[in-house]
MDTraj code that builds the backbone (N, CA, C; nanometers):
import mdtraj as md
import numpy as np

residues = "UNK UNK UNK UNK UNK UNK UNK UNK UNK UNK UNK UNK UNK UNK UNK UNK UNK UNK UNK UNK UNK UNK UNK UNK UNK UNK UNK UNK UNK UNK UNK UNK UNK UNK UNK UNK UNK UNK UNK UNK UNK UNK UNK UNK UNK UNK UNK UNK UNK UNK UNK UNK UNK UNK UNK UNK UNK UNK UNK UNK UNK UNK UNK UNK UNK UNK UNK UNK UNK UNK UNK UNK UNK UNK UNK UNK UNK UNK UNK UNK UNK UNK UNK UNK UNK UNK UNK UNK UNK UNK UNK UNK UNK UNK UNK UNK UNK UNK UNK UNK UNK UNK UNK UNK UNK UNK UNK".split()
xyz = np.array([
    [5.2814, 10.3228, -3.1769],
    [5.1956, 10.2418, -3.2577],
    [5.2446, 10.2399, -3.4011],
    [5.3304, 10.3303, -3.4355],
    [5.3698, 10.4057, -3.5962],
    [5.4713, 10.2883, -3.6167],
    [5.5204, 10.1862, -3.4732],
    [5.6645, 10.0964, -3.4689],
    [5.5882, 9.9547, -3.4904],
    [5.4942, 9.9781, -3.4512],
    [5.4416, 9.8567, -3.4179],
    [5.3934, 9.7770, -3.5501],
    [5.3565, 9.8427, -3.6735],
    [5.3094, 9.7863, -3.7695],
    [5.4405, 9.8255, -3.8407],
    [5.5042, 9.7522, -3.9173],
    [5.6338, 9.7838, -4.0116],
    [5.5957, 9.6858, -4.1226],
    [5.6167, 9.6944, -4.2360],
    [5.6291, 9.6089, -4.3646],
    [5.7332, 9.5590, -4.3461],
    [5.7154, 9.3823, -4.3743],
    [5.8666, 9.2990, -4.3734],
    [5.9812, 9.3397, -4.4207],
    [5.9569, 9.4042, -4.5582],
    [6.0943, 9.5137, -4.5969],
    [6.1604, 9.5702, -4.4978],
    [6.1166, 9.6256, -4.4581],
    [6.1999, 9.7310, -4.3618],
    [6.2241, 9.6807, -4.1990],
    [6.1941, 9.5847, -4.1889],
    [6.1809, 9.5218, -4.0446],
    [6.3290, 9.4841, -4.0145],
    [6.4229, 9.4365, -4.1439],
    [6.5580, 9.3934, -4.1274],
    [6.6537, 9.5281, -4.0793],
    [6.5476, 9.6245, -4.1608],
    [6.6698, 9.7808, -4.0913],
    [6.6170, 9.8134, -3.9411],
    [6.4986, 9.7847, -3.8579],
    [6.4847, 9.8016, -3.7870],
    [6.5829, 9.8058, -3.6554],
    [6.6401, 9.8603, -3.5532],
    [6.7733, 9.8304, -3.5147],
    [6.7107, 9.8638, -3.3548],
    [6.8529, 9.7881, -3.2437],
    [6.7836, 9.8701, -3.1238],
    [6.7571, 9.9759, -3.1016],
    [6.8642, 10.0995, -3.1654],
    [6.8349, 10.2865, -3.1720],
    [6.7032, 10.2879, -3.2018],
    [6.6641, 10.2379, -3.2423],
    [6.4952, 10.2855, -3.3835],
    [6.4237, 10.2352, -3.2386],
    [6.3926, 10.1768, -3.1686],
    [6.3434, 10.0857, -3.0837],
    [6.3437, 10.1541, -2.9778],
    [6.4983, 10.2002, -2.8901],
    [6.4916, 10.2722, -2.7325],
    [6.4322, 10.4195, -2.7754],
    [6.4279, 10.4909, -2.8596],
    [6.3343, 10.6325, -2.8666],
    [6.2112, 10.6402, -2.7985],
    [6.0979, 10.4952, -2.8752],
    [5.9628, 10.5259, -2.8328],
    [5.9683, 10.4742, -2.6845],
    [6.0420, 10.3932, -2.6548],
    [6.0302, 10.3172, -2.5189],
    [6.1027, 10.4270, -2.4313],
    [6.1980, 10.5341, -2.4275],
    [6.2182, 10.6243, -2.3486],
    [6.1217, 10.7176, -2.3224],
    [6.0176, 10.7854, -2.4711],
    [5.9826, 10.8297, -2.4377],
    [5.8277, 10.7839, -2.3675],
    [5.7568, 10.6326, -2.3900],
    [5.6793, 10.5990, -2.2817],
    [5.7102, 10.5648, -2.1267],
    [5.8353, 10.5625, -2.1345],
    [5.9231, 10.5442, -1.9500],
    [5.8872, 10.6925, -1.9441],
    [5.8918, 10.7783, -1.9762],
    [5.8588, 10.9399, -1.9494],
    [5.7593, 10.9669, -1.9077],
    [5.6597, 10.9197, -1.9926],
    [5.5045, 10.9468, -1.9932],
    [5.5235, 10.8602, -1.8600],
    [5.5099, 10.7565, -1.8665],
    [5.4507, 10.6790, -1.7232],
    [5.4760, 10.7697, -1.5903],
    [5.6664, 10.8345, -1.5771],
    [5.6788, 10.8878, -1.4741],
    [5.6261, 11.0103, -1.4498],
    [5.6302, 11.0803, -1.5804],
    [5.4770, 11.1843, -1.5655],
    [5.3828, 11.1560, -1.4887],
    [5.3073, 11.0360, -1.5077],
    [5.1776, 11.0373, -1.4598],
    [5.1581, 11.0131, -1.3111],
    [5.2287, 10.9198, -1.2643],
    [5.2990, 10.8960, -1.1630],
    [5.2995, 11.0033, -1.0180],
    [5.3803, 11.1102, -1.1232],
    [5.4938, 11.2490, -1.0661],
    [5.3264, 11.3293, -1.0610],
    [5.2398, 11.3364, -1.1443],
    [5.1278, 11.4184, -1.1469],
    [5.0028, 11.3612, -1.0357],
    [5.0155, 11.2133, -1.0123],
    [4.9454, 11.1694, -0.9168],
    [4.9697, 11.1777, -0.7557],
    [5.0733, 11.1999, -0.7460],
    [5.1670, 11.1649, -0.6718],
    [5.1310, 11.3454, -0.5618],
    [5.1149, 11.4399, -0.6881],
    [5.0941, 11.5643, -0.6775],
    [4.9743, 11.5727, -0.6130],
    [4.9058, 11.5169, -0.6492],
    [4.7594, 11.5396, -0.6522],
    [4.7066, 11.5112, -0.5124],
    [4.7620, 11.3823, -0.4805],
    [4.7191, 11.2851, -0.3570],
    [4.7914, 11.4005, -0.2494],
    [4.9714, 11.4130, -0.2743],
    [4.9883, 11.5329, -0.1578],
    [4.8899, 11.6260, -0.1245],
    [4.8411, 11.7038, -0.2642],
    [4.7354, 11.8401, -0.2151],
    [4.6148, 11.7824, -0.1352],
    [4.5720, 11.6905, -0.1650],
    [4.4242, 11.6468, -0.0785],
    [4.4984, 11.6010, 0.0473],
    [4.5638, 11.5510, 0.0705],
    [4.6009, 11.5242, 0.2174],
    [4.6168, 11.6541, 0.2488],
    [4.7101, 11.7482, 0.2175],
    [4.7410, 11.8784, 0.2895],
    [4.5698, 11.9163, 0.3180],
    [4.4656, 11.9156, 0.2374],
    [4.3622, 11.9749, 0.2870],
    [4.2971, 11.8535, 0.3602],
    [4.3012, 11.8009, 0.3815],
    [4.2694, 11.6991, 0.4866],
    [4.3197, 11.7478, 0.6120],
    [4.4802, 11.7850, 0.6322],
    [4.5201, 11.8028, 0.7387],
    [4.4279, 11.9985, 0.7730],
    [4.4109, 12.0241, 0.7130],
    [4.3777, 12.1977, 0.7556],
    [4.2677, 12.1306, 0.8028],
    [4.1679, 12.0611, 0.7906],
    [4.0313, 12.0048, 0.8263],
    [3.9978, 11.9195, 0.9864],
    [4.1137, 11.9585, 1.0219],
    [4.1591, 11.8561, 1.1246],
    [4.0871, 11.9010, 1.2590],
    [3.9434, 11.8649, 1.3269],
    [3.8908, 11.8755, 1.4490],
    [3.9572, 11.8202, 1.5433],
    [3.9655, 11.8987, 1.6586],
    [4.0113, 11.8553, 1.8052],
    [3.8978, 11.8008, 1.8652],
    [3.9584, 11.6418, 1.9073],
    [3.8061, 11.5641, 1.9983],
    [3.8246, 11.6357, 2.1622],
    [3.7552, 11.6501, 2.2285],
    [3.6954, 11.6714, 2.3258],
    [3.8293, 11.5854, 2.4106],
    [3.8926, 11.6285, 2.5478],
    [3.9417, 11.5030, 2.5563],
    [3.8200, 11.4466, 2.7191],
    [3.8357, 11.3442, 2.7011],
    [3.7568, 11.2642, 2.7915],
    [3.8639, 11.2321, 2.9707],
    [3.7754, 11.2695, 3.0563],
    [3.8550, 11.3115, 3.2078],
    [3.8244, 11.1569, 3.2273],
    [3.9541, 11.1608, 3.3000],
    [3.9356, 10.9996, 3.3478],
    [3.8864, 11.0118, 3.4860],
    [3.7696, 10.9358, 3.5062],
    [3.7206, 10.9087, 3.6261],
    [3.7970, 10.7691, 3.7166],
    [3.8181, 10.8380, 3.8328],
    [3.8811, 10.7539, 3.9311],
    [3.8302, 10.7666, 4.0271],
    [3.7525, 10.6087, 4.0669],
    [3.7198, 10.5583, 4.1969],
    [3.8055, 10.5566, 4.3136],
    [3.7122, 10.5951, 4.3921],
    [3.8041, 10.6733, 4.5195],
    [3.7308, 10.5933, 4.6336],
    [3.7095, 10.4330, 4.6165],
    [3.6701, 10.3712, 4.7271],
    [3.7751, 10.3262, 4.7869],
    [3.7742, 10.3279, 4.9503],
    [3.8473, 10.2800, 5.0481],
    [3.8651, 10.1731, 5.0658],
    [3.8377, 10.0345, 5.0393],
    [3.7600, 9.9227, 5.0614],
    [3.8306, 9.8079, 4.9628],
    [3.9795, 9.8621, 4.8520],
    [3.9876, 9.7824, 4.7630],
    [4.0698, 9.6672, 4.8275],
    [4.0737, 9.5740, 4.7457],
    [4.1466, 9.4318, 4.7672],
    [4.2380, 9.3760, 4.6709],
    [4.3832, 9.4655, 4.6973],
    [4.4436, 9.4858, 4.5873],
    [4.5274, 9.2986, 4.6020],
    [4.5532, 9.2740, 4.4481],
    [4.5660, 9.1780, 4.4195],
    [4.7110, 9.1445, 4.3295],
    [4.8119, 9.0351, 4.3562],
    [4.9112, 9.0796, 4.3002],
    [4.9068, 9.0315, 4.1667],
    [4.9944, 9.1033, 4.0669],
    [4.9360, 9.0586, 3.9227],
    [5.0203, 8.9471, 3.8908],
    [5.1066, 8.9036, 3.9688],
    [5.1830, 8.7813, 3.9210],
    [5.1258, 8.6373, 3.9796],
    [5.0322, 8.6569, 4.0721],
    [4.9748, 8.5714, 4.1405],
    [4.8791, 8.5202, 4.0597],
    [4.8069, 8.5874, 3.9794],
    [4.7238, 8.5260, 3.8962],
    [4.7356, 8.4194, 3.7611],
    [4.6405, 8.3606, 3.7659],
    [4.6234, 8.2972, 3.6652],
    [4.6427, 8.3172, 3.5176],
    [4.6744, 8.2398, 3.4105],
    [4.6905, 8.3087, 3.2910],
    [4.5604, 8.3510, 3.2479],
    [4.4671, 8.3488, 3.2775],
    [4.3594, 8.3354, 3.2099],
    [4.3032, 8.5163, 3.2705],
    [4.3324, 8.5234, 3.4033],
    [4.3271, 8.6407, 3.4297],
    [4.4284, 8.7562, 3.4322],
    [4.5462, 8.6923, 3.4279],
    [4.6356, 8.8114, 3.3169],
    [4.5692, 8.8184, 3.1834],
    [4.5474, 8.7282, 3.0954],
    [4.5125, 8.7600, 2.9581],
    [4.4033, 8.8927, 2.9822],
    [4.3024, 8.8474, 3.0775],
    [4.1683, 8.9088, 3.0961],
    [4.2296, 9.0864, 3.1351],
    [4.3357, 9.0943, 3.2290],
    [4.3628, 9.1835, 3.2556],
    [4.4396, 9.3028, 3.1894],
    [4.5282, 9.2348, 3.1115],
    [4.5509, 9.2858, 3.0162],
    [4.4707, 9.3476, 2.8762],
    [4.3644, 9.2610, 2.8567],
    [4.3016, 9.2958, 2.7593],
    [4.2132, 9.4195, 2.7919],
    [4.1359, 9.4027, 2.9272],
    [4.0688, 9.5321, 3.0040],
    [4.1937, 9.6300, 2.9693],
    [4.3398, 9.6658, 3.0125],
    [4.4185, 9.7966, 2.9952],
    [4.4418, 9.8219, 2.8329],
    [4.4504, 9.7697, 2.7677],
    [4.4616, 9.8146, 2.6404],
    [4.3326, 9.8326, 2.5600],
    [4.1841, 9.7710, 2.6395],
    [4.1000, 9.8538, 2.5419],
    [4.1162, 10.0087, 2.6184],
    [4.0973, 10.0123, 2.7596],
    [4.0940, 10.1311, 2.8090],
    [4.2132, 10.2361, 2.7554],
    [4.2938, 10.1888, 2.7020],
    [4.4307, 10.2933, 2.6568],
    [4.3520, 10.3226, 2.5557],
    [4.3102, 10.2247, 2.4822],
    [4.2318, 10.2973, 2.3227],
    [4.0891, 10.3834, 2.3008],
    [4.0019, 10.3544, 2.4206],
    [3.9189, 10.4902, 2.4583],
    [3.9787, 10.5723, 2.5137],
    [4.0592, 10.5977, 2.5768],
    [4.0998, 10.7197, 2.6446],
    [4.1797, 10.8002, 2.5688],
    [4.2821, 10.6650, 2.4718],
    [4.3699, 10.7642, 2.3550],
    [4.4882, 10.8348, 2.4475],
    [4.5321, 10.7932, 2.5591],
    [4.6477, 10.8219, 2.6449],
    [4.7173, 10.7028, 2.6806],
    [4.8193, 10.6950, 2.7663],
    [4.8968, 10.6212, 2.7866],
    [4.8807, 10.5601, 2.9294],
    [4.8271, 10.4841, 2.9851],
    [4.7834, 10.4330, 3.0601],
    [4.8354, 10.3486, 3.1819],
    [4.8150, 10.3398, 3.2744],
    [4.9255, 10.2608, 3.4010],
    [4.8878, 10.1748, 3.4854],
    [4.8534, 10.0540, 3.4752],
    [4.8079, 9.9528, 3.5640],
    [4.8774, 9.9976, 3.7065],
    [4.8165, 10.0006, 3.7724],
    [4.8072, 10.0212, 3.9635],
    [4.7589, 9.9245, 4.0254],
    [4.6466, 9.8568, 3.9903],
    [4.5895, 9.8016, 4.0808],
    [4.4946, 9.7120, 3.9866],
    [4.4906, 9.5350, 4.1222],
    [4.4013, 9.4611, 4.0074],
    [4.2632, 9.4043, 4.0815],
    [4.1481, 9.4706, 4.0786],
    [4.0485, 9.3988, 4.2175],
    [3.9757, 9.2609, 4.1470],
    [3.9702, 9.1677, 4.1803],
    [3.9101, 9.0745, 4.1852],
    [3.7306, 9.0583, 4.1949],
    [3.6669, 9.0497, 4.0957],
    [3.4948, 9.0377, 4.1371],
    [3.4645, 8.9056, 4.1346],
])
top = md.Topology()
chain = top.add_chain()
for i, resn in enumerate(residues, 1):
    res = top.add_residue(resn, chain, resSeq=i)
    for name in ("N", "CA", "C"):
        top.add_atom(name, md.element.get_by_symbol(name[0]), res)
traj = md.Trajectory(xyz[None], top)
């Protein structure tokens, strides 16, 4: 701020040297703050991670009827691939495992 106000006199001696000082040392400060935030955010995540609960995991139930009418998945319609597909990937995302189409029954 001490650069910023100069009397016209002296404005002609003003030079780039006089000039890169304060601007190095606010490139400093900035990466300071930066380097100190930067700090900060690591430590709360690290305690985030110590905080870390194990969910329950959920048993997959499998129907064990005799009776199915398995269906081929290329035979179908787009409309029931879309459908079918969309049923396995919500089920991958409740279960939170990796999941394996087997079989497609028709209602």
């Amino acid at each position: 701020m001490l650069y910023a106000v100069i009397s016209p006199e002296k404005q002609e001696s003003f030079g780039f040297v006089d000039g890169l000082i304060p601007s190095l040392i606010c490139i400093l400060i900035v990466f300071a703050v930066l380097a100190l935030l930067a700090t900060i955010l690591w430590l709360i995540n690290k305690i985030k991670w110590l905080d870390v609960k194990e969910k329950p995991k959920q048993e997959v139930k499998s129907s064990t009827s005799t009776t199915r009418e398995h269906i081929d998945f290329e035979a179908l319609d787009d409309d029931a691939k879309a459908a079918v597909l969309a049923a396995t990937i919500d089920y991958r995302e409740e279960v939170k495992t990796d999941v394996e189409l087997i079989s497609v029954k028709e209602i």
